[in-house]
N, C-alpha and C positions, 0 to 999 in steps of 0.2 A: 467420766470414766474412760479409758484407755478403751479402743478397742484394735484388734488385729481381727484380718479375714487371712488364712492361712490355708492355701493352696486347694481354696471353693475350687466344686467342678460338678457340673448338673450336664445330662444329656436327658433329651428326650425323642422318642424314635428312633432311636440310631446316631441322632444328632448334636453336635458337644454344643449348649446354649453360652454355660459358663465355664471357662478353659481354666483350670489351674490357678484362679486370682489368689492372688496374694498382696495385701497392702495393708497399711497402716494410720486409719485416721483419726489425728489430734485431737487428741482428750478435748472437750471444750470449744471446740470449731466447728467452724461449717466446712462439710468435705462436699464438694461437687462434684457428682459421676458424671462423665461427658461419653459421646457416643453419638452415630449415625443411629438410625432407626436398625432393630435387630441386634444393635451391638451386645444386649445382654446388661442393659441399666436396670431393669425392672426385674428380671430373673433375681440378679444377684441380691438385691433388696428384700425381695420378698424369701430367697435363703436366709438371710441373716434374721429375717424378723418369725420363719419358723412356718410361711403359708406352704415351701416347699422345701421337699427334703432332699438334701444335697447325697449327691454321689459317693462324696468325699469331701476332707478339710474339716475346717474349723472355726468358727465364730470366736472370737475368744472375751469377752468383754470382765476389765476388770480381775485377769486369772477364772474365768469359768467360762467354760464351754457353753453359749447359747443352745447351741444345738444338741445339748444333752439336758437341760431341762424339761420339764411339762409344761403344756401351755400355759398353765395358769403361772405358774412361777415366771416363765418367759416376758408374759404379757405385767409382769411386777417391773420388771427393767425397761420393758422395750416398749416402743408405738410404732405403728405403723399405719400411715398414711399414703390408703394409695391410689393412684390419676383416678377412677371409675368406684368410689364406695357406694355402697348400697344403702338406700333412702326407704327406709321399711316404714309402709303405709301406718299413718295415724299415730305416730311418736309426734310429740313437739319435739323443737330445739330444745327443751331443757331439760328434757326426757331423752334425748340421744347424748348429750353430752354427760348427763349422768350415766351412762353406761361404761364411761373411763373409767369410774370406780370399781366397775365390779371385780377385779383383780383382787382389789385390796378390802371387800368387803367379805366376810364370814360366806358359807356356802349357800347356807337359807337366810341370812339375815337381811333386813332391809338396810337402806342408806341413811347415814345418822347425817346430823347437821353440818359436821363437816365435809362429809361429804356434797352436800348444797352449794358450804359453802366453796369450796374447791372449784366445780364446776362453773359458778354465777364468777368465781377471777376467771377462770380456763376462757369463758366466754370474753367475758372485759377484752384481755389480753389479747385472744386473737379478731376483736374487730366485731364479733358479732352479738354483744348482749342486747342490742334495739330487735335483735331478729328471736330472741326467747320464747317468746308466746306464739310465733309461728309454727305451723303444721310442719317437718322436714318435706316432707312430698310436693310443697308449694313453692320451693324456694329454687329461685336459680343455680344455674351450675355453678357459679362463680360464689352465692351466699353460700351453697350447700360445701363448696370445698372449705372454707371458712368454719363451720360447724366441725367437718371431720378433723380439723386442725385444733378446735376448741378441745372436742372429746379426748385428741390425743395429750392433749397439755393435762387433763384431768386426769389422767394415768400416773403423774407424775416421772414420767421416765428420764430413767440417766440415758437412755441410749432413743431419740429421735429418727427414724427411716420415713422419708419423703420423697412420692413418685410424682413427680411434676407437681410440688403443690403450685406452683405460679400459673396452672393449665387453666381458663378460662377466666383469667384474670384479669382487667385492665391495669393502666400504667401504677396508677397511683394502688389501687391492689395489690399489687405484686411487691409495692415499695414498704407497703404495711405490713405484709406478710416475712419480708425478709428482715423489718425493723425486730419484730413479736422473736423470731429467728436467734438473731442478735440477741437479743435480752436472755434467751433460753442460753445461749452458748456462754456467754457473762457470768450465769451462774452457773454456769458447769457443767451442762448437760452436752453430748456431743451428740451433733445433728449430722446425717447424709441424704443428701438428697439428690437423686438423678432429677439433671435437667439437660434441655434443648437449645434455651438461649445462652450463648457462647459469652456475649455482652454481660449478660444479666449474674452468670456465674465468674466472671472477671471481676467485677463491680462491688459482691459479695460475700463471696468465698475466702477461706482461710486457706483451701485445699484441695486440690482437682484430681480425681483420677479419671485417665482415659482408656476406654475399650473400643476393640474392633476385633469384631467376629470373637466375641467373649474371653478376649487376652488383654492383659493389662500393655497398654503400649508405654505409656508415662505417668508417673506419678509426682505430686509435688506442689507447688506452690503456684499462684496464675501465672508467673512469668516464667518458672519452668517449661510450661506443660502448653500453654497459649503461644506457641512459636509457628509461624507461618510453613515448616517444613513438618510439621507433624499436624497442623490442622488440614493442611491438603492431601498429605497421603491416605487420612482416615478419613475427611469429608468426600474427596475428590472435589476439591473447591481452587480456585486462589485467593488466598487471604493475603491479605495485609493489615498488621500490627500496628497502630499509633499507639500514641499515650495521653491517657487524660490530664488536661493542664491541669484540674484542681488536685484530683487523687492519685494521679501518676497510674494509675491502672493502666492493664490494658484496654486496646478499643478496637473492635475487629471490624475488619470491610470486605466482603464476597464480592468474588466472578466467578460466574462458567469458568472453567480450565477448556483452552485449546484442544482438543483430540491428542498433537505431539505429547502437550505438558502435561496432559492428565497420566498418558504414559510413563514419562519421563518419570515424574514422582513415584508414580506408584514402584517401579522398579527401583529406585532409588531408597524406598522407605516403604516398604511390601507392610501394610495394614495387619495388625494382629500381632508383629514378630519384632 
């Protein structure tokens, strides 16, 4: 389903978190939010999925305003998976990822077989059905992120939000996690996910947006948006750009920036504007 973010804007304390975003990510793709730490990836996510109420703007998915919904009608379209879920003592695994359903199950009613069955694929799918009969409270960071990702596949949502799900991940984790990704954006559901590795969003991605100091700086495709004059001015980095022989992606390399150069950039390409 189509979504537009239409001119989001969250302050809190006095303080603008998320500036006026405005973009547009590919029905059916994975959109990558990039950003320094602070930039306002997690804000903006957790606007869209409904945990905070925005200032101003507009969710719009599919012609309907997210943000004019009820949670429960919300949590029918949307999932939201984010870095730090809470692991509520004495649920199993297949007792937490049953809880994607409850959206779509009656108000007092219990869960019917499909609903089982739903959640026993949700699991398959994202890597964790050997981890089922586990306690959640026992399981690593890395299992436990796995699970929140099962539970959100159980939702069945058109609209997937992802806060670092690749955070305590190893290699091959991360590469299962974004396969499971893949399959979900195949069948049409459009996934966003803020993430940190610049690599790993190059590698992946259908579509990038970049924030600094919660303004959209670029928007667009990895080779748009992954250019050595705009990851410096926003990381205060120097980068350099190759290209992967197989996939032709991008492939990024950091240094410290000199004291002149970090200047230079930044006055040349002022972060946020």
């Amino acid at each position: 389903m189509s979504l537009h973010l239409d001119r989001l804007r969250w302050t809190v304390g006095g303080r603008v978190v998320v500036d006026e975003v405005d973009c547009t990510p590919p029905e059916g793709g994975l959109t990558g939010v990039l950003g320094p730490n602070g930039a306002g990836k997690s804000s903006l996510l957790r606007l869209v999925a409904g945990v905070l109420a925005a200032d101003s703007g507009r969710a719009v998915l599919a012609g309907t305003d997210l943000l004019g919904l009820s949670r429960r009608d919300r949590a029918r379209r949307v999932a939201f998976v984010e870095q730090e879920s809470l692991s509520p003592a004495g649920l199993s695994v297949r007792q937490a990822v049953l809880l994607g359903r409850t959206p779509h199950t009656s108000r007092w009613g219990s869960t019917s077989a499909r609903d089982e069955e739903l959640a026993e694929q949700a699991l398959l799918d994202a890597g964790a059905l050997e981890l089922a009969d586990r306690e959640l409270a026992t399981l690593s960071g890395g299992e436990r992120q796995r699970v929140h990702l099962a539970r959100a596949l159980a939702q069945e949502p058109e609209l997937l939000l992802l806060d670092e799900p690749t955070n305590h991940l190893d290699v091959r984790a991360q590469l299962d996690t974004l396969d499971v990704v893949g399959r979900l954006t195949a069948r049409g559901v459009t996934v966003v996910a803020a993430l940190h590795d610049l690599n790993l969003a190059a590698s992946a991605c259908d579509h990038l947006v970049l924030l600094a100091q919660g303004q959209v700086v670029a928007a667009g495709s990895v080779h748009e948006v992954l250019r050595p004059e705009l990851i410096d001015a926003v990381y205060g980095v120097r980068s350099l750009v190759l290209e992967h022989p197989e996939t032709g992606r991008p492939v990024l390399t950091f240094t410290p920036p000199s004291r002149g150069r970090r200047s230079a950039v930044r006055a040349e390409h002022p972060a946020g504007r």
